[in-house]
Wavefront OBJ file of the C-alpha trace (Angstrom):
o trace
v -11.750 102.196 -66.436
v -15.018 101.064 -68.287
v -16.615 97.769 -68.240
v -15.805 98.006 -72.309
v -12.040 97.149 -70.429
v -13.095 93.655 -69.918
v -11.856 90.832 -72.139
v -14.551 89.230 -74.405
v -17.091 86.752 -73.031
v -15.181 83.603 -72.301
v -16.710 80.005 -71.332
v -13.444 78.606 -69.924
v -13.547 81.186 -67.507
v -17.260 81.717 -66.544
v -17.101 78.144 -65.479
v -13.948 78.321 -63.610
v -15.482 81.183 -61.622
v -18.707 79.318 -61.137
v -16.347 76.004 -59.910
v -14.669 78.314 -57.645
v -17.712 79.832 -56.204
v -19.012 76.436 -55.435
v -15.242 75.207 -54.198
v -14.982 78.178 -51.857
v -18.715 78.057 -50.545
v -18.412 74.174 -50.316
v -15.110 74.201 -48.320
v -16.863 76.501 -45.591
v -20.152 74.604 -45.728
v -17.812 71.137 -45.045
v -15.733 73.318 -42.244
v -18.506 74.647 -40.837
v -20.376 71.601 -40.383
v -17.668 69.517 -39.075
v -16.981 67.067 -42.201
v -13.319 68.773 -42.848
v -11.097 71.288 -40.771
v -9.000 73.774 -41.272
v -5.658 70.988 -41.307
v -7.526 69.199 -43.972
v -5.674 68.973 -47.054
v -9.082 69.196 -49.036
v -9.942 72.153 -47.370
v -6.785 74.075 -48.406
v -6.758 72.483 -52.101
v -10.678 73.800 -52.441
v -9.682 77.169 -51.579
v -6.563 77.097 -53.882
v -8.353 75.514 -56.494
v -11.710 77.735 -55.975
v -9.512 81.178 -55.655
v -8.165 80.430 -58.401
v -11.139 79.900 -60.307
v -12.694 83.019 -59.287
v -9.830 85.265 -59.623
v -9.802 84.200 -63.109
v -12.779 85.557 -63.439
v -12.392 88.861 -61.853
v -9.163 89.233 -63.376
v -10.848 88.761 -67.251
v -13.793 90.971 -66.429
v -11.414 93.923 -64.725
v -12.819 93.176 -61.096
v -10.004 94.344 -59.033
v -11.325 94.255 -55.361
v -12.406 90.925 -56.287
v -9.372 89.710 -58.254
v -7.120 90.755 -55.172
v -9.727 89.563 -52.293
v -9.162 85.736 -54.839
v -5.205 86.555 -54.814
v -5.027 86.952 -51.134
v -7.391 83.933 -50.713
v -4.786 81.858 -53.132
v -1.828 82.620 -50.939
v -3.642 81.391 -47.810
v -4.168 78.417 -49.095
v -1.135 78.020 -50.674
v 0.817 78.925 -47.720
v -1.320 76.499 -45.656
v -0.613 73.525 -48.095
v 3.018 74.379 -47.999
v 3.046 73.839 -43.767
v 0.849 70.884 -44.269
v 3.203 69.168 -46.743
v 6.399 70.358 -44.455
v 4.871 68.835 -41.505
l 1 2 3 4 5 6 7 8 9 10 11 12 13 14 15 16 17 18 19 20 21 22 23 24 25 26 27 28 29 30 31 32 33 34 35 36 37 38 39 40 41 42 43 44 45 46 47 48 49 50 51 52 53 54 55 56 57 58 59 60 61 62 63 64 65 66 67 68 69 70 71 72 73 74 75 76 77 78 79 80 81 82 83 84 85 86 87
């Protein structure tokens, strides 16, 4: 596959990659520094919300070991908000 593969430029996603980025990044930063933990609802919805957002990207631009890494992400979180809800 060639980079020609990729799906035109598109803003919608550039800055849903760019908000993920800056979801994922800021849900370690918070984690890290004690402000949220891994139980936090926040936590998990930033690294839903910011997978999301980057695998969108990948996905458009043909980025596979990215897109997947994002998928994989996703269903962490996913699964995560799924035991938190359950109790």
């Amino acid at each position: 596959m060639t980079r020609s593969d990729a799906l035109p430029f598109s803003l919608a996603a550039e800055l849903a990659g760019w908000y993920g980025t800056l979801a994922i990044v800021g849900a370690y930063a918070l984690t890290s520094f004690g402000v949220l933990t891994a139980s936090d609802a926040v936590y998990q919805l930033l690294n839903l919300t910011g997978g999301l957002g980057v695998a969108w990207v990948c996905w458009r631009k043909r980025t596979w070991q990215a897109f997947w890494l994002e998928a994989i992400w996703v269903a962490i979180a996913a699964t995560a908000l799924a035991r938190l809800a359950l109790g």
